[in-house]
N, CA, C and O atoms as a printed pandas DataFrame, in Angstrom:
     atom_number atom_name residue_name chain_id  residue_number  x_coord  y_coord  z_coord
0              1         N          UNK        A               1   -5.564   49.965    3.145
1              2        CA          UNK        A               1   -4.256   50.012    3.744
2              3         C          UNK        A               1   -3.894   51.482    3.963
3              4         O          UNK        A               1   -3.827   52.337    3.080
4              5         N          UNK        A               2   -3.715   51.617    5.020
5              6        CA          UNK        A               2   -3.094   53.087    5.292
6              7         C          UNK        A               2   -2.067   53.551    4.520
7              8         O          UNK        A               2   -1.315   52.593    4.340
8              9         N          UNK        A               3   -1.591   54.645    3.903
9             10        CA          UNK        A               3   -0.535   54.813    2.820
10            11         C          UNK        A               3   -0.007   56.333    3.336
11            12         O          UNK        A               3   -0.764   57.276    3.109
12            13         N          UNK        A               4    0.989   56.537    3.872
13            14        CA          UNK        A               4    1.488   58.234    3.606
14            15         C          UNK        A               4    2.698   57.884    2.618
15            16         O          UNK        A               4    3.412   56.933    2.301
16            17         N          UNK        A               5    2.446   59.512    2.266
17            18        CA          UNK        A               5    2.752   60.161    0.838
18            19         C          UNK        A               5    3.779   60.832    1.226
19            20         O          UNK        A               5    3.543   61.481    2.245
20            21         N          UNK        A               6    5.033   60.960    0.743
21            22        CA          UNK        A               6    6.144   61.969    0.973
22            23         C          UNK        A               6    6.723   62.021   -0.526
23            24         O          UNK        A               6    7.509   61.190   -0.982
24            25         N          UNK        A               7    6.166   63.221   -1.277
25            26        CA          UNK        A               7    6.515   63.534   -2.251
26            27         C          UNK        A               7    7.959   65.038   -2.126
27            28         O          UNK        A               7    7.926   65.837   -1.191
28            29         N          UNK        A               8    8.819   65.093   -2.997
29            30        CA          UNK        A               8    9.363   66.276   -2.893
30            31         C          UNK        A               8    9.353   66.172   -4.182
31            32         O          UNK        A               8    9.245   65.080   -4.740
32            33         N          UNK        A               9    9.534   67.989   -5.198
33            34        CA          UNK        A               9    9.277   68.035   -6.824
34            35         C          UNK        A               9   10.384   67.737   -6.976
35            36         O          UNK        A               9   11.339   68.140   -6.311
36            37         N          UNK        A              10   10.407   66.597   -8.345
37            38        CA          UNK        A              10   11.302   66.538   -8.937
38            39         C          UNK        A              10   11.442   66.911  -10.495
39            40         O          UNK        A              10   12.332   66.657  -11.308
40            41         N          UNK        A              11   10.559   67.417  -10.573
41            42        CA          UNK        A              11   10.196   68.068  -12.206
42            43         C          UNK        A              11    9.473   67.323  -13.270
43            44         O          UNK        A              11    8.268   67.323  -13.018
44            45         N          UNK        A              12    9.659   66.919  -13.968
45            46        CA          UNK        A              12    9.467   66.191  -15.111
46            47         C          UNK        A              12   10.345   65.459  -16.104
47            48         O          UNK        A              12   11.461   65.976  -16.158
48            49         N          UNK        A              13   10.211   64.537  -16.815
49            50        CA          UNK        A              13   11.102   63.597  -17.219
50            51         C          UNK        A              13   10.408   63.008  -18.433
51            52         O          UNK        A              13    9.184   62.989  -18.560
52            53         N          UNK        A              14   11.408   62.453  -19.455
53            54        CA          UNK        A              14   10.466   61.627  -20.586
54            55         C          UNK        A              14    9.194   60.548  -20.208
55            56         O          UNK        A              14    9.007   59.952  -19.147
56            57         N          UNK        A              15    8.599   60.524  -21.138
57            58        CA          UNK        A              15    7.497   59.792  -20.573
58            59         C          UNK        A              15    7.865   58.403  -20.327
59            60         O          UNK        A              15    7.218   57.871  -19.425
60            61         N          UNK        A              16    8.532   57.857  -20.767
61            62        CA          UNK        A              16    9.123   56.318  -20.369
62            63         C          UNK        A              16    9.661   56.831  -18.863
63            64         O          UNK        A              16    9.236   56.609  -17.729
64            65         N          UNK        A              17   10.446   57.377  -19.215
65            66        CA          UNK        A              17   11.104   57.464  -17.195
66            67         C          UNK        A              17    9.854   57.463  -16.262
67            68         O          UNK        A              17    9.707   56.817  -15.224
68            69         N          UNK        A              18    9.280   58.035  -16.656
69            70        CA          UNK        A              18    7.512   58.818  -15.902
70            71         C          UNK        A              18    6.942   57.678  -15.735
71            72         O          UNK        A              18    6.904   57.359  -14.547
72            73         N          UNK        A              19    6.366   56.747  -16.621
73            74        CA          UNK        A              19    5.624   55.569  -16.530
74            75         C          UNK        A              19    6.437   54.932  -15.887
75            76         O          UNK        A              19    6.209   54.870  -14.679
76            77         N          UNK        A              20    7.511   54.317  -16.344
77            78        CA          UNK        A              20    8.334   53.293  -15.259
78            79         C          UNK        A              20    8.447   53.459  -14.117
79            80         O          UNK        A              20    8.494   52.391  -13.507
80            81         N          UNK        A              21    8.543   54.680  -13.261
81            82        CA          UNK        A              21    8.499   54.993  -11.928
82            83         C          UNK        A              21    7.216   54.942  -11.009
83            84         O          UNK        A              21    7.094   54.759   -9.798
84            85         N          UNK        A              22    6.286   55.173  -12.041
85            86        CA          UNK        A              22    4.816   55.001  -11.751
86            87         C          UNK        A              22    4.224   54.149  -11.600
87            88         O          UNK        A              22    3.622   53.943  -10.546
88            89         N          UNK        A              23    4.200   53.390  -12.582
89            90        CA          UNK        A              23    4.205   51.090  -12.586
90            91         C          UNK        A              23    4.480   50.465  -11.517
91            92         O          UNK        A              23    3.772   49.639  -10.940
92            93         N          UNK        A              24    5.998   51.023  -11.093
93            94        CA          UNK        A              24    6.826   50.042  -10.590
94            95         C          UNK        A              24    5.902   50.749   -8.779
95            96         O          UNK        A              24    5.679   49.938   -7.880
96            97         N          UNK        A              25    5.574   52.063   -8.635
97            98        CA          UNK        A              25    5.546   52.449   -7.366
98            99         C          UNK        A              25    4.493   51.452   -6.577
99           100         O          UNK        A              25    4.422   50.872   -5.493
100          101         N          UNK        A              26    3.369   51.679   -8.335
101          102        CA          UNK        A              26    1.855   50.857   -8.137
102          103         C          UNK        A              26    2.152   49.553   -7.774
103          104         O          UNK        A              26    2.091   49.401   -6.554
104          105         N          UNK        A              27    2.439   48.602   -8.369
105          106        CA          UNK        A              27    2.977   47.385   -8.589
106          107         C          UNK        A              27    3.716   47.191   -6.628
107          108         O          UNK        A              27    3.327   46.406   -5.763
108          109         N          UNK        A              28    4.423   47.856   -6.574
109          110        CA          UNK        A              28    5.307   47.419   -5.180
110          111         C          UNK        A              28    3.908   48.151   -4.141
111          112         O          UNK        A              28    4.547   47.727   -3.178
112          113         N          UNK        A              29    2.925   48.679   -3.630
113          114        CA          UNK        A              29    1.634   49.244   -3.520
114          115         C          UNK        A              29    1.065   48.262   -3.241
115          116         O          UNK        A              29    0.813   47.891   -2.095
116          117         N          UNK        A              30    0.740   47.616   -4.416
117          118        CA          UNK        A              30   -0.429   46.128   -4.528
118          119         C          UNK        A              30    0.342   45.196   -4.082
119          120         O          UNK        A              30   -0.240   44.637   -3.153
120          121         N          UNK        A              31    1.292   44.776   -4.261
121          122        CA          UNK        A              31    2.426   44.175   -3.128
122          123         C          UNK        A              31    2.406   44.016   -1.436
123          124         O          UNK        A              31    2.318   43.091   -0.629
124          125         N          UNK        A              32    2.481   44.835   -1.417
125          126        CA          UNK        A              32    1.673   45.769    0.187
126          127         C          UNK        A              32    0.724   45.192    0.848
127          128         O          UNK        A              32    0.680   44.525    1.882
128          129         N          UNK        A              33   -0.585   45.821   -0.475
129          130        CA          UNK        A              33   -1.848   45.361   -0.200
130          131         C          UNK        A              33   -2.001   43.754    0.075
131          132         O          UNK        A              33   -2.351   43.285    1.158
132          133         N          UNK        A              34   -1.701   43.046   -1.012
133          134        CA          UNK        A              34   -1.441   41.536   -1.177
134          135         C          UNK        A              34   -0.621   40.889    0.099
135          136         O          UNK        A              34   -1.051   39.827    0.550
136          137         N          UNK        A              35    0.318   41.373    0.579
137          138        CA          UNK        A              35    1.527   40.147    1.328
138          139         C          UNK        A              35    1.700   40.665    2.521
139          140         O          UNK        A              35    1.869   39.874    3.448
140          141         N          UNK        A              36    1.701   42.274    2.826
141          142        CA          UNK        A              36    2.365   42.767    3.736
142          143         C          UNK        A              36    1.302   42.218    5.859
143          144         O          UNK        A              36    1.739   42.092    7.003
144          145         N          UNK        A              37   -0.172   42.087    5.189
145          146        CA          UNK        A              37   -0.669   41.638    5.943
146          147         C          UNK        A              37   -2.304   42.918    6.675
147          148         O          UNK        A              37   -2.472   44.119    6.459
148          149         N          UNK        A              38   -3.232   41.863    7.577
149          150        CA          UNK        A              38   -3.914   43.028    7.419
150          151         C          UNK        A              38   -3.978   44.224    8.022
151          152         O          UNK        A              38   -4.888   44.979    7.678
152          153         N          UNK        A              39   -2.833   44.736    9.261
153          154        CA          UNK        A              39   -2.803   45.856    9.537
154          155         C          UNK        A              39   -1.108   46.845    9.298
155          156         O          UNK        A              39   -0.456   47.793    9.735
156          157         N          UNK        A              40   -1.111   46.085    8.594
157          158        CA          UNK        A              40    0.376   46.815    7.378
158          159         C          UNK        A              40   -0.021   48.562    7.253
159          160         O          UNK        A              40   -1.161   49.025    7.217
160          161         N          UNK        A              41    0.941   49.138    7.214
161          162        CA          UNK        A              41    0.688   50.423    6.858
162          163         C          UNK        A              41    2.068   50.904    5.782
163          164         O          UNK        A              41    3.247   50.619    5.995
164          165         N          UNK        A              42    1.656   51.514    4.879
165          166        CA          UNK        A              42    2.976   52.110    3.940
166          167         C          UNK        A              42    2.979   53.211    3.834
167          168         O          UNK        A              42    2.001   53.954    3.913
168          169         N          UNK        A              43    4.567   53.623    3.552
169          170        CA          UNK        A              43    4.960   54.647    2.890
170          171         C          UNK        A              43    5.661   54.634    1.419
171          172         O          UNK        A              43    6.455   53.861    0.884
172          173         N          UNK        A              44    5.012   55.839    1.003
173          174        CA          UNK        A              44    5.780   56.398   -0.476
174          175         C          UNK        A              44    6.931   57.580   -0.570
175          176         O          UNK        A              44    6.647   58.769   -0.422
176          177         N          UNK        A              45    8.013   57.190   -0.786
177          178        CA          UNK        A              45    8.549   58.540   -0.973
178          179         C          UNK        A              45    9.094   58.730   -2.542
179          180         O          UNK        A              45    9.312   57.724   -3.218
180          181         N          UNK        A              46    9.325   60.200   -3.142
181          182        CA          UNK        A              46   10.025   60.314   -4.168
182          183         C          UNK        A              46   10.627   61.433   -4.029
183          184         O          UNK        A              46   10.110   62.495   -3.680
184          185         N          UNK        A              47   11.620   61.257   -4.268
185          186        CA          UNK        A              47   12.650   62.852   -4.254
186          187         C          UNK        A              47   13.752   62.369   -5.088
187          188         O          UNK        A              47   14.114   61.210   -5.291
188          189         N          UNK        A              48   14.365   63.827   -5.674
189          190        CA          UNK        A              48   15.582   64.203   -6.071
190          191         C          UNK        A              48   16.409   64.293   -5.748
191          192         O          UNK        A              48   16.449   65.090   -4.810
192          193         N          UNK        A              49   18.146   63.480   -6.235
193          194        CA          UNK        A              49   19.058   63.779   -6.020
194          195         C          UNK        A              49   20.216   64.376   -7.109
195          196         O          UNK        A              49   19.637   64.697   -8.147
196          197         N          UNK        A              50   21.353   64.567   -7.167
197          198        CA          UNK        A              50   21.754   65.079   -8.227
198          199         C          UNK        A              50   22.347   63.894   -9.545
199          200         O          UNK        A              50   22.952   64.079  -10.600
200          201         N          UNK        A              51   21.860   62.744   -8.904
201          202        CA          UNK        A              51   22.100   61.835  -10.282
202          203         C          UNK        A              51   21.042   61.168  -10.662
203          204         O          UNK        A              51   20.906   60.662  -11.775
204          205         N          UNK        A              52   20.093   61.127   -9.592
205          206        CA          UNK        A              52   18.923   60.448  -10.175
206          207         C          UNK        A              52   17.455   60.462   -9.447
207          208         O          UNK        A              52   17.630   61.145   -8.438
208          209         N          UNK        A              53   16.292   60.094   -9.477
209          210        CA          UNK        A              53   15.374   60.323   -9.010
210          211         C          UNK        A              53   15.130   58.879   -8.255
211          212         O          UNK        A              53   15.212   57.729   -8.689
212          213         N          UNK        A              54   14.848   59.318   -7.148
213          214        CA          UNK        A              54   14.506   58.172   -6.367
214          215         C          UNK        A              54   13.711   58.218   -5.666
215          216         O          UNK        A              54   13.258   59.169   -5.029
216          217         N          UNK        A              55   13.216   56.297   -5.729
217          218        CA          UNK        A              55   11.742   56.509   -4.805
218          219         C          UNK        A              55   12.188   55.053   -3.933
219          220         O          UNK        A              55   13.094   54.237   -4.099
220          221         N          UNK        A              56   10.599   55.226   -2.506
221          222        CA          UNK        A              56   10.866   54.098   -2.258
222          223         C          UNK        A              56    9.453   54.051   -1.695
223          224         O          UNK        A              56    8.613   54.927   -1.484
224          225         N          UNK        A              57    9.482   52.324   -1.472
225          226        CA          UNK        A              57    7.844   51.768   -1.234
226          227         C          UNK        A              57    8.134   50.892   -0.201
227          228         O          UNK        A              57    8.624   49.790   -0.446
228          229         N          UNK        A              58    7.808   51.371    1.280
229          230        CA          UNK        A              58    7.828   50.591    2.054
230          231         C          UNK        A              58    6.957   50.206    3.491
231          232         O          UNK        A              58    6.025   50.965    3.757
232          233         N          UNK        A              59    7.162   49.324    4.209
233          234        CA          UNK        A              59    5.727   48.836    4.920
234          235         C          UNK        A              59    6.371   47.793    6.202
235          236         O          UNK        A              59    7.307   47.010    6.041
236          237         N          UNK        A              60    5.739   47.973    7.269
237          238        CA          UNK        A              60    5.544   47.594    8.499
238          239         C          UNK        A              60    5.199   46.265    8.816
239          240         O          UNK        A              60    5.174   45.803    9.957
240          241         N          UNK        A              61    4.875   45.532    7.546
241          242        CA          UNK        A              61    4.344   44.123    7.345
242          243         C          UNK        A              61    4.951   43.176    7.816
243          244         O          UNK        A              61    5.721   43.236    8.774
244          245         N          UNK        A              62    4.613   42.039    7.077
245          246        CA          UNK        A              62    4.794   40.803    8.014
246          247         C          UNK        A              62    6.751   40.320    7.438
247          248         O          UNK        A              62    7.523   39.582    8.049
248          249         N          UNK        A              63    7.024   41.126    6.022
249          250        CA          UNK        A              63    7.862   40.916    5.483
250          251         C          UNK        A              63    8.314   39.409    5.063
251          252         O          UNK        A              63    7.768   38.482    5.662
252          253         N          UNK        A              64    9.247   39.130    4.099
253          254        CA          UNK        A              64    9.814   37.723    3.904
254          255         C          UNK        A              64   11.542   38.279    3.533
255          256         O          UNK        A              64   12.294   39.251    3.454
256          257         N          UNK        A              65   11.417   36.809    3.398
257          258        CA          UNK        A              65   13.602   36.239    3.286
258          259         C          UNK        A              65   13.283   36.294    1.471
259          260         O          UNK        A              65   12.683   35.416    0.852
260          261         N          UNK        A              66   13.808   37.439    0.938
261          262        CA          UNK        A              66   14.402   37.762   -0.547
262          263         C          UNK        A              66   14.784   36.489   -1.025
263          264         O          UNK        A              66   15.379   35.914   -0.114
264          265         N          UNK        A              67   14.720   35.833   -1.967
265          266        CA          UNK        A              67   15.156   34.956   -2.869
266          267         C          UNK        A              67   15.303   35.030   -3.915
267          268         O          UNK        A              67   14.511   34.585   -4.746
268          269         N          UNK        A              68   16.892   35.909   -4.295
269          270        CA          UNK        A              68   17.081   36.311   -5.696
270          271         C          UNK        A              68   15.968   35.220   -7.077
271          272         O          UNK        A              68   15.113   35.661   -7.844
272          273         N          UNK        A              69   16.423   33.865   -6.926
273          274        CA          UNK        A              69   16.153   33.035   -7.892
274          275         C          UNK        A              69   14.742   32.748   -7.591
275          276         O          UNK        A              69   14.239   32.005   -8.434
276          277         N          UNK        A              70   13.968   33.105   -6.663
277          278        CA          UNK        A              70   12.402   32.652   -6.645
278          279         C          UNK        A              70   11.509   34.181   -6.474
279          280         O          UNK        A              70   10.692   34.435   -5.588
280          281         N          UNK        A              71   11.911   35.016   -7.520
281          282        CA          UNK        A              71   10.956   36.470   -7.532
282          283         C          UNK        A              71    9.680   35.826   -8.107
283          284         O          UNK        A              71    9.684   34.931   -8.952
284          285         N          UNK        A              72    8.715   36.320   -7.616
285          286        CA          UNK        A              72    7.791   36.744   -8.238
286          287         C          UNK        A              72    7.217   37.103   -9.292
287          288         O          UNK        A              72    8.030   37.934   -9.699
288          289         N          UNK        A              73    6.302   37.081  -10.129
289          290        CA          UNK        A              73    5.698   37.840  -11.343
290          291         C          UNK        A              73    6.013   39.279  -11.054
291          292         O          UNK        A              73    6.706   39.871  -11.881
292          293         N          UNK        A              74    5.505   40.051   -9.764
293          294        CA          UNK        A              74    5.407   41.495   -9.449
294          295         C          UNK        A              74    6.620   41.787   -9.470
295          296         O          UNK        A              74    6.780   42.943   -9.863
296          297         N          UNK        A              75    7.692   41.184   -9.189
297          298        CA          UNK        A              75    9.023   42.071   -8.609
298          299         C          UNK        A              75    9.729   41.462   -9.612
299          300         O          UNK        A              75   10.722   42.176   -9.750
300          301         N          UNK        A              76    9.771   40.860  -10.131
301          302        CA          UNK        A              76   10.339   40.477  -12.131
302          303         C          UNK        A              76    9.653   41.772  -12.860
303          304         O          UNK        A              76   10.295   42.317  -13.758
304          305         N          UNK        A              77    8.557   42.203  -12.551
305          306        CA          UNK        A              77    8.193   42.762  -14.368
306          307         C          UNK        A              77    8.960   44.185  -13.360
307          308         O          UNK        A              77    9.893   44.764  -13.918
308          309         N          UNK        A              78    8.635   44.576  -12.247
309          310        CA          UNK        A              78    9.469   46.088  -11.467
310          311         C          UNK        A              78   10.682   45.988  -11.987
311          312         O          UNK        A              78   10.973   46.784  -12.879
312          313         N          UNK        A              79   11.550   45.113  -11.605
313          314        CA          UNK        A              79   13.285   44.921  -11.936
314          315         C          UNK        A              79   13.056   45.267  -13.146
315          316         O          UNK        A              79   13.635   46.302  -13.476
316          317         N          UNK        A              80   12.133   44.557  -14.285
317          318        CA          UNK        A              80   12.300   44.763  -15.996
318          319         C          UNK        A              80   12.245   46.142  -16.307
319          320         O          UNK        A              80   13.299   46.719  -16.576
320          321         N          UNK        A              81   11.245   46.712  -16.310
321          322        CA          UNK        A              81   10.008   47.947  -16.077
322          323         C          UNK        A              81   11.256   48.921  -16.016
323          324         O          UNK        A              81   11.771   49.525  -16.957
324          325         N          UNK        A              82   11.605   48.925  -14.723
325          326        CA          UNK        A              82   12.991   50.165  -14.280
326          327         C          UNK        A              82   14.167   49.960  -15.364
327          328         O          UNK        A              82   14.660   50.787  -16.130
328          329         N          UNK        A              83   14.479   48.504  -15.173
329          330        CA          UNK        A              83   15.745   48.499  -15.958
330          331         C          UNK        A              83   15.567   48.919  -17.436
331          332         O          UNK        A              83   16.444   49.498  -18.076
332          333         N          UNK        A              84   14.432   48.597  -17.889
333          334        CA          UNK        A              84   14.323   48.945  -19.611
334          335         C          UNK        A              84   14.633   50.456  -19.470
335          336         O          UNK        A              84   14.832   50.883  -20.607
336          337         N          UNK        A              85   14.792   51.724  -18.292
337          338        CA          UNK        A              85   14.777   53.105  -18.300
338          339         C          UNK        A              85   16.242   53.204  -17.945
339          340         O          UNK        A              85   16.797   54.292  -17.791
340          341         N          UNK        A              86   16.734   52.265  -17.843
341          342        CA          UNK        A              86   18.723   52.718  -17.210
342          343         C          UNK        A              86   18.247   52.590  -15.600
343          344         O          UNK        A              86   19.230   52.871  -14.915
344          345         N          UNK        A              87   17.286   52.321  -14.898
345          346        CA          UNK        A              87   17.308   52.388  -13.449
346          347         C          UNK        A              87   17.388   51.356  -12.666
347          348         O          UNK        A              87   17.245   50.278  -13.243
348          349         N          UNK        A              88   17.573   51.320  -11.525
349          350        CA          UNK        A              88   17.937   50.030  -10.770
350          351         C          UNK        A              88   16.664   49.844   -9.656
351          352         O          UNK        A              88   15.891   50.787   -9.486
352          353         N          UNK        A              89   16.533   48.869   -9.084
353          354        CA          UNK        A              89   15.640   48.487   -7.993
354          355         C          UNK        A              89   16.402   47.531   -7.130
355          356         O          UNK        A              89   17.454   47.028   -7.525
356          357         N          UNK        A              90   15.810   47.236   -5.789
357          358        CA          UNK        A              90   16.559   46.808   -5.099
358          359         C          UNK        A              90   15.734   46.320   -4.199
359          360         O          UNK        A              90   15.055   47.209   -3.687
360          361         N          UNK        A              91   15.436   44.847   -3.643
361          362        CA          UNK        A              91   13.950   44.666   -2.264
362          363         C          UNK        A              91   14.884   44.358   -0.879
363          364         O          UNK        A              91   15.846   43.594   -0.800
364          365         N          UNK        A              92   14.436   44.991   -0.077
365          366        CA          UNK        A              92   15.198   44.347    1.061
366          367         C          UNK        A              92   13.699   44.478    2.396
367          368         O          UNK        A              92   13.088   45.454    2.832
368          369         N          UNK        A              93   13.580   42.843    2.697
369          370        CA          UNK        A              93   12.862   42.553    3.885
370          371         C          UNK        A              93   13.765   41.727    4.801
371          372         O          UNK        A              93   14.983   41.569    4.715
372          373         N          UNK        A              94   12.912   41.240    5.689
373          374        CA          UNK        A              94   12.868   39.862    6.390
374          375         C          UNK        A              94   11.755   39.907    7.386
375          376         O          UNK        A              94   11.271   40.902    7.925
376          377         N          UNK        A              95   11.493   38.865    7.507
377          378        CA          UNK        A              95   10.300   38.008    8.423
378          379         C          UNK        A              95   10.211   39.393    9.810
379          380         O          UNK        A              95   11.151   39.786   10.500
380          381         N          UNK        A              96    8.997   39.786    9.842
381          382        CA          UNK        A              96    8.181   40.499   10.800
382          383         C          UNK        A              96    9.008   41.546   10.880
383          384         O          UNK        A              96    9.337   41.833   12.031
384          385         N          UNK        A              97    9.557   42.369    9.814
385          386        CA          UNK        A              97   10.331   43.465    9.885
386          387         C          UNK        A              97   10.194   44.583    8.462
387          388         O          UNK        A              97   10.940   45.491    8.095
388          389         N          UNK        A              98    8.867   44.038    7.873
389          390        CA          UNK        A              98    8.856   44.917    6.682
390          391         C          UNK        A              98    9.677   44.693    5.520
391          392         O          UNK        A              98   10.749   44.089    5.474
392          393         N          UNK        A              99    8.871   45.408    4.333
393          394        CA          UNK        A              99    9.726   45.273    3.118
394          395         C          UNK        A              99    9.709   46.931    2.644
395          396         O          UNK        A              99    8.915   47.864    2.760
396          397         N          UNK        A             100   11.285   46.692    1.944
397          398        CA          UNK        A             100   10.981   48.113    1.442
398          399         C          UNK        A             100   11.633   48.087   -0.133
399          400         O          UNK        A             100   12.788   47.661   -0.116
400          401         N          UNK        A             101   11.190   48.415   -1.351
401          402        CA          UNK        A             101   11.305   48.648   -2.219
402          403         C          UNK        A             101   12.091   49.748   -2.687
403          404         O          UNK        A             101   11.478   50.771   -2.382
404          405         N          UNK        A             102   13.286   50.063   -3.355
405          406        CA          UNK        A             102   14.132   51.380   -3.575
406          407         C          UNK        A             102   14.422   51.267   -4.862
407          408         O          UNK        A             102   15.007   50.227   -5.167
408          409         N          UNK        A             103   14.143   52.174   -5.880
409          410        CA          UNK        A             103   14.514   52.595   -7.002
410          411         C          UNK        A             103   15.216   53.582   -7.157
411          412         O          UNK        A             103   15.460   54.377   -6.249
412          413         N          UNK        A             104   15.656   53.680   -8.363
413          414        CA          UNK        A             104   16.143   54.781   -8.918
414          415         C          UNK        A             104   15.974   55.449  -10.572
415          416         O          UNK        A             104   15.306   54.511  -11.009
416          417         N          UNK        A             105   16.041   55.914  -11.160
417          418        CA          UNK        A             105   16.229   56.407  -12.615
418          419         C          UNK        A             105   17.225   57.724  -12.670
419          420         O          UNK        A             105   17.207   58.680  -11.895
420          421         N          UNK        A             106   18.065   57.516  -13.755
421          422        CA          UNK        A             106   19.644   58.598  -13.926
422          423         C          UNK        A             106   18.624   59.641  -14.139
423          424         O          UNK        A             106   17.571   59.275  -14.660
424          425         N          UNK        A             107   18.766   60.884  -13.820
425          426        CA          UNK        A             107   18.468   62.319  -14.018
426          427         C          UNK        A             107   19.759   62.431  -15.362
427          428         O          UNK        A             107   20.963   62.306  -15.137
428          429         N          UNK        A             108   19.191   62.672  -16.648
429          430        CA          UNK        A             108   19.987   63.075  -17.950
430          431         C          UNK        A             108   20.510   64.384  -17.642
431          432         O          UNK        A             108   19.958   65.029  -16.752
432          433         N          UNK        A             109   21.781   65.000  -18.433
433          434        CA          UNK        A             109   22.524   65.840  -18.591
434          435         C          UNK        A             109   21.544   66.978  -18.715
435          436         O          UNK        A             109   21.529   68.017  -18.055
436          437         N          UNK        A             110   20.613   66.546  -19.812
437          438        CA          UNK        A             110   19.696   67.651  -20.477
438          439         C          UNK        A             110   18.299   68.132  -19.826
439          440         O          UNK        A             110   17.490   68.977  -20.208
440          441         N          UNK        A             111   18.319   67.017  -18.351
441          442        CA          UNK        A             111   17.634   67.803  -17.551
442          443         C          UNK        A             111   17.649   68.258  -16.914
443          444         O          UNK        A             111   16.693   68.317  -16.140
444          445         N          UNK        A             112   18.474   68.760  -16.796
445          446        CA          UNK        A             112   18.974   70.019  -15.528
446          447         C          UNK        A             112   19.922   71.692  -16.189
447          448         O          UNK        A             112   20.853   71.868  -16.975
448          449         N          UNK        A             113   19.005   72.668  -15.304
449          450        CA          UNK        A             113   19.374   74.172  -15.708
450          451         C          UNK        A             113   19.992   74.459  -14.669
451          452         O          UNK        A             113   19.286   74.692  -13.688
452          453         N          UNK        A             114   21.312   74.537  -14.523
453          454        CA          UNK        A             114   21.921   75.108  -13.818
454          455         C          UNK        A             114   21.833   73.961  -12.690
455          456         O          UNK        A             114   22.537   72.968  -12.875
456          457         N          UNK        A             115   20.963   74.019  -11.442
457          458        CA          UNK        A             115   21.154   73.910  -10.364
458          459         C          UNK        A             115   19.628   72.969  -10.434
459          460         O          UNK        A             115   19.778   71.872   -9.897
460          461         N          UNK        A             116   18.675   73.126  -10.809
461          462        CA          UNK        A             116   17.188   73.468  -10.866
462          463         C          UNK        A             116   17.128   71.775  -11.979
463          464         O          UNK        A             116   17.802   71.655  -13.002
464          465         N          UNK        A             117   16.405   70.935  -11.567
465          466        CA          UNK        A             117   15.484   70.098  -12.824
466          467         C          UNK        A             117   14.781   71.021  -13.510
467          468         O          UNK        A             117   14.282   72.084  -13.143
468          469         N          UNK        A             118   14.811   70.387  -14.728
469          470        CA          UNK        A             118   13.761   71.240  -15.821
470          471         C          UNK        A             118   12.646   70.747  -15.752
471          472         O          UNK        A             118   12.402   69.662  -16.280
472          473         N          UNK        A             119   11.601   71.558  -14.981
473          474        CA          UNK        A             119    9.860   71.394  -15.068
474          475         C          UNK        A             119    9.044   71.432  -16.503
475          476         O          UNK        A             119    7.819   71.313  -16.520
């Protein structure tokens, strides 16, 4: 599957924040790979804002109609995964219009110098 990468630094973070963002990116990825169809193409982004770090995972695919009450194994353990870190997730598709995956995790008080995340 074709994949571009749009990273911007966002420093570093406890290792739970770190893994959970990482899981959940993989996880919504193989998602992709699995549903989106076979000439799907995705993007990754992650960047910084001043309350929290956010990413998103999204794709050109064949997409589906969200059904809060009929998730998945994959997009149950993502929702868990984030939420056990204080962060939120969010899926928004529909039929032949792509899905895109959006997270977040709070950027703590104690990680930030001044202006700057702490690397």
């Amino acid at each position: 599957m074709p994949l571009t990468v749009d990273l911007q630094d966002v420093g570093r973070f406890s290792e739970d924040r770190e893994t959970a963002i990482y899981y959940c990116c993989l996880e919504a990825l193989q998602n992709v790979a699995k549903h989106a169809g076979d000439d799907a193409q995705a993007l990754l982004r992650l960047w910084p804002d001043r309350k929290a770090v956010r990413f998103t995972v999204s794709d050109n695919g064949v997409g589906f109609v969200p059904r809060p009450a009929a998730k998945g194994a994959g997009l149950t353990n993502m929702t868990d995964r984030i939420g056990a870190v204080g962060g939120t997730l969010s899926v928004r598709s529909s039929p032949g219009e792509g899905t895109t995956v959006l997270g977040g995790v709070a950027i703590e008080a104690s990680d930030w110098i001044g202006d700057v995340v702490r690397i």
